[in-house]
TORMI-443337 format. One line per field, with one value per residue: residue number from 1; x, y, z of N, C-alpha, C in turn. Coordinates in nm, 3 decimals. Last residue first. Example, Ala and Ser with C-alpha at 12.3 -4.5 7.8 and 13.67 -1.06 7.14 Angstrom:
residues 2
num = (2;1)
n.c1 = (1.285;1.319)
n.c2 = (-0.225;-0.569)
n.c3 = (0.708;0.780)
ca.c1 = (1.367;1.230)
ca.c2 = (-0.106;-0.450)
ca.c3 = (0.714;0.780)
c.c1 = (1.290;1.320)
c.c2 = (0.003;-0.330)
c.c3 = (0.787;0.780)
END
This chain:
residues 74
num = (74;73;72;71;70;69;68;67;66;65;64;63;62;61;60;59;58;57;56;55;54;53;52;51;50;49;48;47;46;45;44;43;42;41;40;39;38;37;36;35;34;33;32;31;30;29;28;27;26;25;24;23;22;21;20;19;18;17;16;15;14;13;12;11;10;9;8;7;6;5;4;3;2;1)
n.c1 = (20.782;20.583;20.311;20.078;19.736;19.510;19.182;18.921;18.702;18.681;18.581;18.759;19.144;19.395;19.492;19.478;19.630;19.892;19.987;20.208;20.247;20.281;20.080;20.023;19.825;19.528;19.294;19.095;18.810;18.559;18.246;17.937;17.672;17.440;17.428;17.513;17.771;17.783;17.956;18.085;18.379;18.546;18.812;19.160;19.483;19.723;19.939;20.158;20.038;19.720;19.591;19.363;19.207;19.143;18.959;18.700;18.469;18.268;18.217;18.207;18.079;18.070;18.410;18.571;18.909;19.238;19.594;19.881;20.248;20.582;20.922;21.144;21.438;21.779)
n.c2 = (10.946;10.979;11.220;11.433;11.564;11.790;11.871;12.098;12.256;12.471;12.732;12.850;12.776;12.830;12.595;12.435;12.523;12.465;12.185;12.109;11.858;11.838;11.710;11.616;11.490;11.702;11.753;11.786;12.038;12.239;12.291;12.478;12.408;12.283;12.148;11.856;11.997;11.967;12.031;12.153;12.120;12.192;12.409;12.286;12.181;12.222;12.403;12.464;12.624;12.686;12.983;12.907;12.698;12.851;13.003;12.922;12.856;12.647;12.504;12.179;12.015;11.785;11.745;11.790;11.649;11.552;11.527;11.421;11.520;11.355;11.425;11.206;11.084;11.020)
n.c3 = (-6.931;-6.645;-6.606;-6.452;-6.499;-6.501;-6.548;-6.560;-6.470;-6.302;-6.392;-6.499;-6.603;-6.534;-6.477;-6.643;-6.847;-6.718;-6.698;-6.750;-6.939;-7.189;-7.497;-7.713;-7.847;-7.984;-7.851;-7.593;-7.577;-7.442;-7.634;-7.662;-7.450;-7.376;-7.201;-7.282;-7.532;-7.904;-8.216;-8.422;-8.276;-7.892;-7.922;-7.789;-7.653;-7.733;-7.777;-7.614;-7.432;-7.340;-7.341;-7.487;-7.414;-7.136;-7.265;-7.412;-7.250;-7.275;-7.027;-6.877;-6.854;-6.952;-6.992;-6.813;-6.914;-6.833;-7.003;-6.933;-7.004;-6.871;-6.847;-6.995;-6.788;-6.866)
ca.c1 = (20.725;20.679;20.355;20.178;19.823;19.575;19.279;19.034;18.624;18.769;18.477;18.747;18.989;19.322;19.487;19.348;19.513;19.807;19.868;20.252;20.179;20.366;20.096;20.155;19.891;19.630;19.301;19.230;18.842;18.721;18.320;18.092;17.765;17.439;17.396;17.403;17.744;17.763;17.898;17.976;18.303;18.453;18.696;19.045;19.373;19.677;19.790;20.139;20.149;19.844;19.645;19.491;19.296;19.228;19.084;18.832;18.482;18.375;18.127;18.235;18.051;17.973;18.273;18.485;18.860;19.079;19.446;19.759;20.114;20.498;20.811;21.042;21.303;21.680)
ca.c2 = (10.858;11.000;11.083;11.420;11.464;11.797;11.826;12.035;12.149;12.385;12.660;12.942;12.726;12.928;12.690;12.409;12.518;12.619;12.227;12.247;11.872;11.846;11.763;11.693;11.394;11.573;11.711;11.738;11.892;12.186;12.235;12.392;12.454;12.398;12.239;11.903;11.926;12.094;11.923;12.077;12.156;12.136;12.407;12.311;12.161;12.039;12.399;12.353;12.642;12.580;12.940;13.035;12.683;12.671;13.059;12.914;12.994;12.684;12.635;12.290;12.119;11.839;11.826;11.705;11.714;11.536;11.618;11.341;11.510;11.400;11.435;11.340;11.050;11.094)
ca.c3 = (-7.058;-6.692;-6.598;-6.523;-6.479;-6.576;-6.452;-6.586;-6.541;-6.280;-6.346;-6.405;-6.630;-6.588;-6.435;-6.556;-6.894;-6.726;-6.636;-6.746;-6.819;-7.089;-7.329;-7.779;-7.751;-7.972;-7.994;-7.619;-7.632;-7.530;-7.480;-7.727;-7.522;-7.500;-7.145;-7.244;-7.422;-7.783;-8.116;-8.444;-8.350;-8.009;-7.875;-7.897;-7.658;-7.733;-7.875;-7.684;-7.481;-7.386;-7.218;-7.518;-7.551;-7.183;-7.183;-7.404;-7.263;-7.380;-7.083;-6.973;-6.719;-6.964;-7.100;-6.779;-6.943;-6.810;-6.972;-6.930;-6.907;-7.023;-6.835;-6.985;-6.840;-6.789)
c.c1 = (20.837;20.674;20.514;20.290;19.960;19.730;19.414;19.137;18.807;18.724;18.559;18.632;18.911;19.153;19.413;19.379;19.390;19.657;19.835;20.124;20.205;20.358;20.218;20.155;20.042;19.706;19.447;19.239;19.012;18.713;18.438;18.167;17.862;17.538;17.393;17.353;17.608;17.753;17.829;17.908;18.222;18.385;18.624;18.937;19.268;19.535;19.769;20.050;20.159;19.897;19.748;19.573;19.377;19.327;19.194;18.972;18.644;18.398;18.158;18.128;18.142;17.951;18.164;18.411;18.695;19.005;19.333;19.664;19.978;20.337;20.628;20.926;21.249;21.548)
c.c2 = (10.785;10.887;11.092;11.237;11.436;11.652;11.782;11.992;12.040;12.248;12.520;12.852;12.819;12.876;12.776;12.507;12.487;12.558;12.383;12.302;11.934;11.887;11.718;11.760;11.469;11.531;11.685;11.709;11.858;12.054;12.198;12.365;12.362;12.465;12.307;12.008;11.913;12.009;12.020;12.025;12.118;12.192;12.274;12.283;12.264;12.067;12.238;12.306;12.518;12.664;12.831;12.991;12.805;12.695;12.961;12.968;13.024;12.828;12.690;12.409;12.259;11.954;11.849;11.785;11.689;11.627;11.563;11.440;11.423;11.408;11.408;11.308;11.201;11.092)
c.c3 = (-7.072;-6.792;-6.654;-6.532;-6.549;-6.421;-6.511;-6.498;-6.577;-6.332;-6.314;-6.339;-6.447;-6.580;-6.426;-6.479;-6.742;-6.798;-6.604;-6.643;-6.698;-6.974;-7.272;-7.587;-7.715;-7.875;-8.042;-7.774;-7.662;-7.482;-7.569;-7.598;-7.568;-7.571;-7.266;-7.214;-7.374;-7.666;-7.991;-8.313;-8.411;-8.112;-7.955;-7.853;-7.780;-7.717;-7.855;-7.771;-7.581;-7.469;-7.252;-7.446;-7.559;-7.318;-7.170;-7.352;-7.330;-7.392;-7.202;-7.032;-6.804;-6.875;-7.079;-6.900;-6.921;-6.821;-6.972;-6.909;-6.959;-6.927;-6.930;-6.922;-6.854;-6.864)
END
């Protein structure tokens, strides 16, 4: 039997980095940027590793629907 496994899109420049995303994984895949900011000024999350099960609470929760969250089988 195959896992599941997910794929996060993340549009950064519409991001607001209000992180509700990064509380929200169960899996800590995602994180705010550091050092960096989008055109608008802010930190914006960022996938920082490959650890998704594409549970897609993170686009759940997102309140400006900057996420999409894809599931594949691995």
């Amino acid at each position: 039997m195959s896992k599941m496994k997910g794929a996060v899109v993340i549009d950064m420049e519409r991001c607001k980095g209000c992180n509700l995303c990064v509380v929200a994984c169960p899996m800590n895949v995602l994180a705010l940027s550091t050092g960096e900011v989008n055109h608008k000024g802010y930190v914006f999350c960022r996938e920082i590793n490959e650890g998704c099960i594409g549970c897609a609470s993170c686009a759940i929760v997102c309140p400006d629907g900057c996420i999409t969250v894809y599931r594949k089988k691995d």
